[in-house]
C-alpha positions as CSV (number, residue, x, y, z in Angstrom):
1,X,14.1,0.7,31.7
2,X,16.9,1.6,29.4
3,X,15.8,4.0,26.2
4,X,16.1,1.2,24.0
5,X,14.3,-1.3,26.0
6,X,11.7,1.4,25.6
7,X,11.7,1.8,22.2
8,X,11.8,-1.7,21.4
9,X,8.4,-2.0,23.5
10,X,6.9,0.6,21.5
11,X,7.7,-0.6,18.4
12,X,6.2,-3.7,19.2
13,X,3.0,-2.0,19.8
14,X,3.2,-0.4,16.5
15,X,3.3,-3.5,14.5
16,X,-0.1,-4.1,11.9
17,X,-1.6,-7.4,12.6
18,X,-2.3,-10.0,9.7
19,X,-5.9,-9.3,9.6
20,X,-5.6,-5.6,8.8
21,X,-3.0,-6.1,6.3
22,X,-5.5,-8.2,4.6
23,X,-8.0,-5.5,4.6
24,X,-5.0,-3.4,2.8
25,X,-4.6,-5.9,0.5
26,X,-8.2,-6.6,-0.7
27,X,-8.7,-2.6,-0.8
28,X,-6.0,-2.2,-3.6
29,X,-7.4,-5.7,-5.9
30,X,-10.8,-3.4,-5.5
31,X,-9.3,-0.3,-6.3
32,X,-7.1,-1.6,-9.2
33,X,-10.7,-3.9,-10.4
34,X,-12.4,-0.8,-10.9
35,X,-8.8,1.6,-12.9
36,X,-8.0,-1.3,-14.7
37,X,-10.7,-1.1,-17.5
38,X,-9.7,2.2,-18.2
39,X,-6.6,1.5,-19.6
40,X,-4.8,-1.9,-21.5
41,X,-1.3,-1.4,-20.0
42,X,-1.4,-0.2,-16.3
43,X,0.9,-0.6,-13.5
44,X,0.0,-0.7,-9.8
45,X,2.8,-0.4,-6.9
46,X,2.1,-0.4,-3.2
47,X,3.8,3.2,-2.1
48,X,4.1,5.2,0.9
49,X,5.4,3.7,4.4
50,X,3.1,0.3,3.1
51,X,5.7,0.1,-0.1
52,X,8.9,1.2,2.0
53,X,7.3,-0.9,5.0
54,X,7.9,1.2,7.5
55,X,3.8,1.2,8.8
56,X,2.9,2.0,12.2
57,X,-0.3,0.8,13.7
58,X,-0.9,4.1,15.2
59,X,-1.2,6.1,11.9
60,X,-1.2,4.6,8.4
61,X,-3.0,4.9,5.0
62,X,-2.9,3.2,1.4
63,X,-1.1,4.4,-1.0
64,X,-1.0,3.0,-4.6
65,X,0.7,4.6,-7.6
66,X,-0.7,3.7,-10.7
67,X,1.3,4.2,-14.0
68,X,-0.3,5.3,-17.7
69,X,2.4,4.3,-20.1
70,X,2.9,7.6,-21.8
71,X,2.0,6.8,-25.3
72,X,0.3,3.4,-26.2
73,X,-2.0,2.8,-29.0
74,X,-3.8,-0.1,-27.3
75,X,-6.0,1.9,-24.6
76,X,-9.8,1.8,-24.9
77,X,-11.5,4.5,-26.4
């Protein structure tokens, strides 16, 4: 086996499966459901290796930025 047949085969292993990317998915409408009331004018981007997808199955998290616009009148006091 050549390197790159190697890495190939590895790589394949390393690929995230439908089901969890649901599960990724349905985290952030949760997470974003419970910011959201906090402010009239947020923004929410996937980030990390999930945003640049480049997510391994071996190690990976969720990371969300969320964005405050820095001055607006409208957010709930």
């Amino acid at each position: 086996m050549t390197a790159q047949q190697y890495l190939e085969r590895l790589l394949i292993t390393q690929v995230i499966q439908r089901p969890e990317l649901d599960i990724l998915r349905d985290l952030r409408i949760e997470i974003e459901n419970l910011i959201r009331p906090l402010h009239t004018n947020l923004r929410f981007y996937y980030a990390g290796s999930y945003g640049k997808q480049t997510m391994i199955r071996q190690r990976f998290d969720l990371d969300i930025v969320v964005y405050w616009p820095s001055r607006d009148y409208t957010s709930k006091q």
